[in-house]
N, C-alpha and C positions, 0 to 999 in steps of 0.2 A: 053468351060469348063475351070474353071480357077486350077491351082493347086498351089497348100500353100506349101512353103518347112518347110518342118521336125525340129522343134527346134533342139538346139546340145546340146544333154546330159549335164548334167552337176556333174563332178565325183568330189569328195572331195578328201581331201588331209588330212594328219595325223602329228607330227610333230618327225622327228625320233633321232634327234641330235640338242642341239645348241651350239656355239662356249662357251667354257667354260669360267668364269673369270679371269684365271690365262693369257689365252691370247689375251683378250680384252688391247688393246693401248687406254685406256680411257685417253683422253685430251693430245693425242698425236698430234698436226700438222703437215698433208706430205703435199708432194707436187703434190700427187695426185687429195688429197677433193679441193685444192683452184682450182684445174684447173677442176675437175669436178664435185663436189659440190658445188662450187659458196664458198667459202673457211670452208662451214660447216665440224666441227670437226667428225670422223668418228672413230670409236675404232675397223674396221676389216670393211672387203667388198669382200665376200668369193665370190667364182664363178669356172667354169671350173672345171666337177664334172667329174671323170673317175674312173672305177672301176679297179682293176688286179685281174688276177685269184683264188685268195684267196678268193677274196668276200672284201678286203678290200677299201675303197669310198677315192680316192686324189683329193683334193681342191686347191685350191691357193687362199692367200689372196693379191690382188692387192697391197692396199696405202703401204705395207709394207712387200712386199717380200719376202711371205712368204710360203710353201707348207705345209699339213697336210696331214696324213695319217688316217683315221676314221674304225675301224674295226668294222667286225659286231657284238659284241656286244656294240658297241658305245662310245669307248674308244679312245681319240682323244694324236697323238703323233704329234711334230712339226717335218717332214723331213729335212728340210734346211729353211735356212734364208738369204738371198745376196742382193744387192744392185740392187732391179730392181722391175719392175712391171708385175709381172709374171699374166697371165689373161685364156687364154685357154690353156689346157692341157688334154694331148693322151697317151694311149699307146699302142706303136709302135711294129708292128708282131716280130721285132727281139731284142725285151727287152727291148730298151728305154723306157724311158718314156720322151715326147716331151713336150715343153712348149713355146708357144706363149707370147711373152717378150714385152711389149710396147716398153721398153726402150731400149732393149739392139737386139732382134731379136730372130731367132729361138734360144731355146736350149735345152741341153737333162740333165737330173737328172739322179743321180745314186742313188735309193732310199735305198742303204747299208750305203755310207758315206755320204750321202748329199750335195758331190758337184755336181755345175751344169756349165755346158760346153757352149760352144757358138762352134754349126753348121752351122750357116749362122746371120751373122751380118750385112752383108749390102749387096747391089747386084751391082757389078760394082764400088765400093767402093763409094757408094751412100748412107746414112744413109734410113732407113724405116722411113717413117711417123710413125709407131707403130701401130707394131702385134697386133692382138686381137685375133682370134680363127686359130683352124686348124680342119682338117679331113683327113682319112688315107686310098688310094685306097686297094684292095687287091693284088695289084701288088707292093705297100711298095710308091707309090706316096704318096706325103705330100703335102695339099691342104693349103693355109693358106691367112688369108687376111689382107689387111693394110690397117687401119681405120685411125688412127691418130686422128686430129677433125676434118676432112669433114663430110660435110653435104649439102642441098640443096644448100645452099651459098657456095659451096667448091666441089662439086662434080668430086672430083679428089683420092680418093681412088681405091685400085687395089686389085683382086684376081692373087696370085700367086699357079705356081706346080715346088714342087722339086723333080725331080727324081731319084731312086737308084743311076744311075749313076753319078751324080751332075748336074745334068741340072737345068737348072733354067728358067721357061717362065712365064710370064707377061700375063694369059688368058682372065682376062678384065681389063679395065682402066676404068677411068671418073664416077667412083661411091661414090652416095653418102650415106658414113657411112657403107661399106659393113661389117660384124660384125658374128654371128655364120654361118656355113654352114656344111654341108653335104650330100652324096653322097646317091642319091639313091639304091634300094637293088641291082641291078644287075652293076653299077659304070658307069653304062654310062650316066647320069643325076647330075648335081650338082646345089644346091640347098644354094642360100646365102641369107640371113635376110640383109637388107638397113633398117639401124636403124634409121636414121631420114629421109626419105623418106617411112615411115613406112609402109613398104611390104616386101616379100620376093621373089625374083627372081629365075626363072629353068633356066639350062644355059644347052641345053644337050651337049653333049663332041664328036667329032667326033671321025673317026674311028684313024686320024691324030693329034689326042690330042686336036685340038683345039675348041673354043665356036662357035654355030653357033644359029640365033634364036634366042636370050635371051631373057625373059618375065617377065613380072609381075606374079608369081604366085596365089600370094595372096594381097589383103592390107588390112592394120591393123588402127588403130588410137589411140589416149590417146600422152599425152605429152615428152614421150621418143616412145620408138616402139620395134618390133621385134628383141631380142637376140640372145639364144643360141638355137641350133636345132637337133632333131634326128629324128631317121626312125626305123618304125616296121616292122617285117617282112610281114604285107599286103600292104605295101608300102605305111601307112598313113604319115605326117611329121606333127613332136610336133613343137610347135612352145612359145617358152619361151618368155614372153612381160614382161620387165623391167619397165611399170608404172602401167599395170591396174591388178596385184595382180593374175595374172591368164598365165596359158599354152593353148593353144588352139591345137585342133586335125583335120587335114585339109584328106583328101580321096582324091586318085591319079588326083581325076577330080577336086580340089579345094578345094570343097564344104567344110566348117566346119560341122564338125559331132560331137563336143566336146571342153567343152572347162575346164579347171579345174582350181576350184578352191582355191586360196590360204587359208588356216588357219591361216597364221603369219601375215608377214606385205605383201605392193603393187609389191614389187623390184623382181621381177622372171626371174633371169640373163639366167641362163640353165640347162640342162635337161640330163640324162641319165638313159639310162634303166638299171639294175641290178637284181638282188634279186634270187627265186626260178626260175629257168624258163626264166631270165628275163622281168619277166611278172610285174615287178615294175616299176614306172617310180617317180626316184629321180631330187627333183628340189632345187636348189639354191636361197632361198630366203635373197638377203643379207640386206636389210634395217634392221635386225634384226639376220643376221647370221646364219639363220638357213636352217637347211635339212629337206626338207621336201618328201612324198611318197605315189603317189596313187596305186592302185592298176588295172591292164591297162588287155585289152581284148585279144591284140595281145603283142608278145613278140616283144623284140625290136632285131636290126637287131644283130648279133656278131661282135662283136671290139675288139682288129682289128679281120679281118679277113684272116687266112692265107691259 
């Protein structure tokens, strides 16, 4: 007897906020769009969506270093502005708010004045290839990884963990384009997107801290690949794809079971659950700068969690 797997769902999306005109950088040239746009001019390239306890949605705009703060009724304020390419951002059980820095490395935001600090800028006085995302154990570990431009031709990118106490370990090496990640519901599981090896890999965590195992979770396809990532409390993981306009919803055993999709443009950098409940899941669409939000079965996992 043969059996037919189940198409996956397909849920729509709604558009909740877009980057306003006053802070579009129309025909502004950084030096981000030429190195990753092939030098196409970009006027904002939002990403790295986290909420605080208010309900209020923090972004960062990469080419131009920029953080926003989006309240819920959709009133957008700029938090800080510095010299950097601020890309993934958390916040941290003991008030920080954390930010994944291509250029400069970890740092933390003081969302009162808007300065932003530097926690870890290089490791062994080695510069980073450049941060891209992070994730936060319940134990106050800080997961983050260093993309740079690896890729299959480069497959020299690293997952790193910093710990309360400062430690600092190296838990994989030789990956190419490792990019969002995070922690399954119970933290013994971590979970990183390989953006141009377009899949995402489980690394589960030993009881010693370290990786053992590592696998292909899932693989993906389209001309970029898997970005930013999150977890529901039934331990499904969203899975943000940065070309084909759409999040996908994977179930502990792989299987896609959903996949959503975009209203805006194709660019679906990442993903975070918010709202009533947390029972919304907010996505970053930046080819177009905008927020977008579907409305999800399970609620997503709490972040942090203390």
């Amino acid at each position: 007897m043969m059996y037919l797997a189940t198409p996956p769902e397909v849920i729509e999306t709604r558009v909740v906020t877009t980057m306003p005109k006053r802070f579009r950088r129309t025909g502004v040239r950084s030096a981000w769009a030429d190195a990753n746009k092939q030098g196409t001019p970009v006027d904002g390239f939002i990403e790295g969506p986290a909420f605080d306890a208010d309900g209020n949605l923090y972004i960062v705009d990469i080419p131009f270093g920029r953080i926003f703060r989006i309240t819920p009724t959709g009133d957008w304020a700029l938090v800080a502005e510095y010299d950097g390419e601020p890309n993934g951002l958390k916040l941290h059980q003991d008030g920080r708010i954390l930010i994944a820095d291509y250029r400069n490395g970890l740092l933390a935001l003081d969302p009162g004045s808007g300065a932003v600090n530097t926690v870890l800028g290089r490791r062994n006085s080695e510069a980073f290839k450049g941060l891209n995302d992070l994730a936060i154990a319940a134990n106050g570990d800080i997961y983050f990884t260093d993309q740079g431009q690896t890729g299959l031709h480069d497959p020299t990118g690293r997952v790193f963990r910093l710990s309360p106490n400062g430690q600092l370990t190296c838990l994989m090496a030789n990956l190419p384009s490792p990019n969002g990640l995070v922690l399954g519901p119970d933290d013994t599981v971590l979970f990183v997107a390989m953006t141009r090896d377009n899949s995402v890999w489980r690394a589960p965590l030993q009881r010693d801290g370290s990786v053992s195992k590592v696998g292909r979770f899932c693989t993906l396809f389209g001309t970029s690949g898997p970005d930013g990532l999150a977890m529901d409390q039934a331990g499904r993981l969203v899975v943000a794809h940065a070309s084909l306009g759409q999040a996908f919803i994977y179930a502990p055993d792989g299987a896609c079971v959903a996949r959503i999709a975009s209203c805006a443009g194709p660019s679906c950098t990442n993903v975070a659950f918010g709202g009533p409940d947390r029972r919304q899941l907010f996505i970053t669409e930046s080819a177009t700068g905008t927020v977008l939000v579907a409305d999800m079965e399970h609620p997503g996992v709490v972040l942090p969690r203390s």
